[in-house]
N, C-alpha and C positions, 0 to 999 in steps of 0.2 A: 504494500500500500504506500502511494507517496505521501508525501509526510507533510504538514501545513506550511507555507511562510512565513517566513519572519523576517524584520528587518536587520538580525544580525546574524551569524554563520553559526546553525543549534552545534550543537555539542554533546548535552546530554538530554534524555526525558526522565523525570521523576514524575512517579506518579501518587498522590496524595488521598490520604482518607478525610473527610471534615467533617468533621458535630459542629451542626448547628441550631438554634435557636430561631426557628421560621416566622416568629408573633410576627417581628416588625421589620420584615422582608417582603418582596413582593416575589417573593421564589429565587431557586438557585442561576436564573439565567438573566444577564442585562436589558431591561426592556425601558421606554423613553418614561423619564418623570419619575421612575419608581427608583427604588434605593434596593439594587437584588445583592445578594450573599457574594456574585460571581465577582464583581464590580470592586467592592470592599475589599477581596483576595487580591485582585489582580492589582489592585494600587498599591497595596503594602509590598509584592511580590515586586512591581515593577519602581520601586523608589530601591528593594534591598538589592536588585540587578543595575543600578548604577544610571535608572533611570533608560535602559533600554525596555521598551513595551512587549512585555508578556499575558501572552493567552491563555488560559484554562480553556480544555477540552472537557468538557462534563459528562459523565457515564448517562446521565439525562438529565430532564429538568424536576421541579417540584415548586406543585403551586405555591404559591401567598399562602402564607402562616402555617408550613404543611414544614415538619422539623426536621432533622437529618442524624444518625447517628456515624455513619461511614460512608456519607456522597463519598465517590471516588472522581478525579480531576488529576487530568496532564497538564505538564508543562513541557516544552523544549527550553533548557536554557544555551545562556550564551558562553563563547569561550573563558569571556573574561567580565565582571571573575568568579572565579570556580569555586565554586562555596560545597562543602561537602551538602548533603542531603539532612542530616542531622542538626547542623548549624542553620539551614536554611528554617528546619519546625521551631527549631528556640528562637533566631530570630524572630518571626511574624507571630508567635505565639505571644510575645511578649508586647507588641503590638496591636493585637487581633481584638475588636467590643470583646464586654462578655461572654457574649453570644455566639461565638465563631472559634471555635479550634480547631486546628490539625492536630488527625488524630496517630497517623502513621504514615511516613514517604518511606520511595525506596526507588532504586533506580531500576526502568524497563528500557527493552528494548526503543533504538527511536521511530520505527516504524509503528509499534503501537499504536491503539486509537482506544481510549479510555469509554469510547460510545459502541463500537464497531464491535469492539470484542469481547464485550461481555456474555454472557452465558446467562444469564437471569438475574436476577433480584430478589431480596424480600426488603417486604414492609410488614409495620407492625401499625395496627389500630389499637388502640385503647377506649374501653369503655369504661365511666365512673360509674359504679351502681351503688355507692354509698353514698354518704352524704355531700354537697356542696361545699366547694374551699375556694377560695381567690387565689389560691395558687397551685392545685391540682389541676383547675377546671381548664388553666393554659396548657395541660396537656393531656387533656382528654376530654370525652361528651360524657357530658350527664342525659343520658335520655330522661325524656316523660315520665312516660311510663315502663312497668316493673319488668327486667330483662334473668331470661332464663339460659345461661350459657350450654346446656344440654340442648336447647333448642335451636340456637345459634352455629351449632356444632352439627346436627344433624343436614340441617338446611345447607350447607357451605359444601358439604359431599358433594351435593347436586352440581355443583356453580367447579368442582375440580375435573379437570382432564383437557380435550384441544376442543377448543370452540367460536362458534360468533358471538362475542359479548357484544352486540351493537344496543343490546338493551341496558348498557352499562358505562354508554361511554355520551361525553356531552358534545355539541358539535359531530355529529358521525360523518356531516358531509364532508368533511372537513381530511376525512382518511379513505385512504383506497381500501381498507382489509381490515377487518375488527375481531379476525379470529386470532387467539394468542391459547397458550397453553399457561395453567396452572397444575404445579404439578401435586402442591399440595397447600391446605389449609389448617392450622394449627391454631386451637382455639386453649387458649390457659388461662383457670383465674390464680388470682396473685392479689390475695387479699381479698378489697373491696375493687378488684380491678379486673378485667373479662379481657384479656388480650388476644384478638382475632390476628395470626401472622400471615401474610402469602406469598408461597415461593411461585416465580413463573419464569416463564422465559422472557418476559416482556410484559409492560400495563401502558394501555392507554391514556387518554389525557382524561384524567381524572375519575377512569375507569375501577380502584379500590373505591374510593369515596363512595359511588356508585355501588359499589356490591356493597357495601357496611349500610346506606341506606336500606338496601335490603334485608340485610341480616339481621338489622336491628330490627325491624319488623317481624321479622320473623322469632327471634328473640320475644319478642313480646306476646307472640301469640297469633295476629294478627293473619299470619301466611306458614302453610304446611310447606313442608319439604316441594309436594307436589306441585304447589302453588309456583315456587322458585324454580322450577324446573319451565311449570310454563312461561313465567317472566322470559325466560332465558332463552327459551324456543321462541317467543315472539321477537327475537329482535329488532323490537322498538323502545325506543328510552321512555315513552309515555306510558309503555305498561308496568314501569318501574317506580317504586318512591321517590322522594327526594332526595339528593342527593350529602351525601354525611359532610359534616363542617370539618376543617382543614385540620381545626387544634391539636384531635387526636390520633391524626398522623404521623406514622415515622417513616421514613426509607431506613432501613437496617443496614443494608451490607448491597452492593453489586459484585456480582460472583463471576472470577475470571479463570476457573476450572471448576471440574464437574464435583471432586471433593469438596471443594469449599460451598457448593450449592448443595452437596447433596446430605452434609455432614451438616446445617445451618440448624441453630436450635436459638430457640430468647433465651438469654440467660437467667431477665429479672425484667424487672418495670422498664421501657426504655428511656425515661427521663430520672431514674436515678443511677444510671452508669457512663 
C-alpha cells in the first residue's frame, strides 16, 4: 500500500492507543467549528516535531460524546528529530487536557494503515440500572424504565452472525452495503452496571447506538427475541427504536490480529480503567 504524504521525508510510523474523554468533543475526527480529539493530538504532536505538520490516520471515527479507551492512530514521523516512541507518550502526555491520553505506541511497519488493517473492533455500552449520579451518568444511560440483562442477552443472539443491519444504521443512503459481521455479543453486569460489549469486523455510523436502542427495549420487556429478529429482517431504520445517547459508549480496543480479536474480554467498568 503507498503510504500518505507528507511535507517532510517519513522515516518512521508509530502507531498509538488513546483514552479519551468524548463529553466535550465532537468525535475523534476534525470537522469545521467543532473542537474533535484528532485536532488536539495533532497540535501537541506537530509543535513536539519541531513544528513540521503531522497527520493521524485513525483506525475510525467516533461520534460526539461517544469515549474511547484504545482509539488506535498513525503517524509517519520525520527524520529529524528522532524522538524515541516512549519519549514521544511522556512528552504529549504531559501536555495532553484531562481528557486525552496515550495509552501505548510502538513502532509498525510504514506501509501500515491504522484504518485498512484492522480486523474488527469492540465496543462496550454501558447501562446504569441503579441509581442517578452527576458523575456516572457521563458515562452511561440510565434508562426509564426497569432493564433485565437476561433479556438483553437473549435478544443480542438474534442481532450476532453476517448481516444487513440497514435497520441499525442512521443515514443508510449515505453507504453502498450495510451488511457487517458481529461475531459476538457479551453482555456482563458489574454491579449496578449491564455492560453490552460487541466484537465485529466493522460498525456503521452509529450503527451500536442503534442496536442498544434496541436492546434496551428489549431489556425492558417491550420486544421478544423474535420481535428483534424481525427488526433486523426489515431492514428499515423506522422499524427500529430510537437511537441510544452517545454517553455510554466506548470503543474498547481495534484488533490488528485475529488473537487479539479473538482472545478480547472487558476487564471491569470501562471508565474506571
Amino acid at each position: 500500500m503507498r503510504i500518505e504524504e507528507t511535507s517532510y521525508e517519513p522515516c518512521k510510523r508509530f502507531l498509538l492507543e488513546i483514552a479519551y474523554d468524548g463529553t466535550d468533543y465532537s468525535g475523534w475526527q476534525i470537522q469545521p467549528h467543532c473542537l474533535a480529539v484528532q485536532e488536539v493530538l495533532q497540535e501537541k504532536l506537530t509543535k513536539l516535531y519541531a513544528g513540521q505538520k503531522i497527520h493521524l490516520i485513525g483506525s475510525s471515527r467516533t461520534d460526539a460524546g461517544v469515549h474511547a479507551q484504545r482509539f488506535a492512530a498513525s503517524f509517519l514521523t520525520p527524520k529529524r528529530p528522532d524522538i524515541p516512541p516512549e519519549k514521544v507518550m511522556r512528552a504529549i502526555n504531559s501536555q495532553m487536557p484531562v481528557g486525552i491520553k496515550i495509552r501505548t505506541i510502538r513502532e509498525v511497519p510504514l506501509e501500515f494503515h491504522a484504518r485498512y488493517d484492522t480486523l474488527g473492533k469492540a465496543y462496550t455500552y454501558v447501562l446504569n440500572l441503579g441509581a442517578y449520579s452527576p458523575f456516572i451518568d457521563r458515562y452511561s444511560w440510565h434508562p426509564i424504565h426497569e432493564i433485565d440483562p437476561e433479556k438483553i442477552r437473549a435478544a443480542a443472539q438474534v442481532l450476532v452472525g453476517t448481516h444487513d443491519y440497514s435497520s441499525f444504521v442512521v443515514e443508510r443512503n449515505m453507504i453502498d452495503d450495510a451488511v457487517r459481521t458481529i461475531y459476538r455479543i457479551d453482555v456482563d453486569v458489574i454491579g449496578q452496571f449491564c455492560c453490552v460489549t460487541f466484537v465485529g469486523n466493522g460498525f456503521l455510523y452509529k450503527m451500536i447506538r442503534c442496536l442498544m436502542g434496541t436492546l434496551e427495549a428489549a431489556g425492558s420487556g417491550k420486544f421478544s427475541p423474535e420481535k428483534v429478529k424481525e427488526i433486523l429482517e426489515a431492514r428499515d431504520r423506522s422499524a427500529a427504536p430510537e437511537t441510544a445517547p452517545p454517553n455510554g459508549l466506548f470503543l474498547m480496543k481495534a484488533f490488528y490480529t485475529p488473537e487479539e480479536r479473538d482472545n478480547f474480554k472487558l476487564d471491569g467498568l470501562p471508565f474506571t480503567f
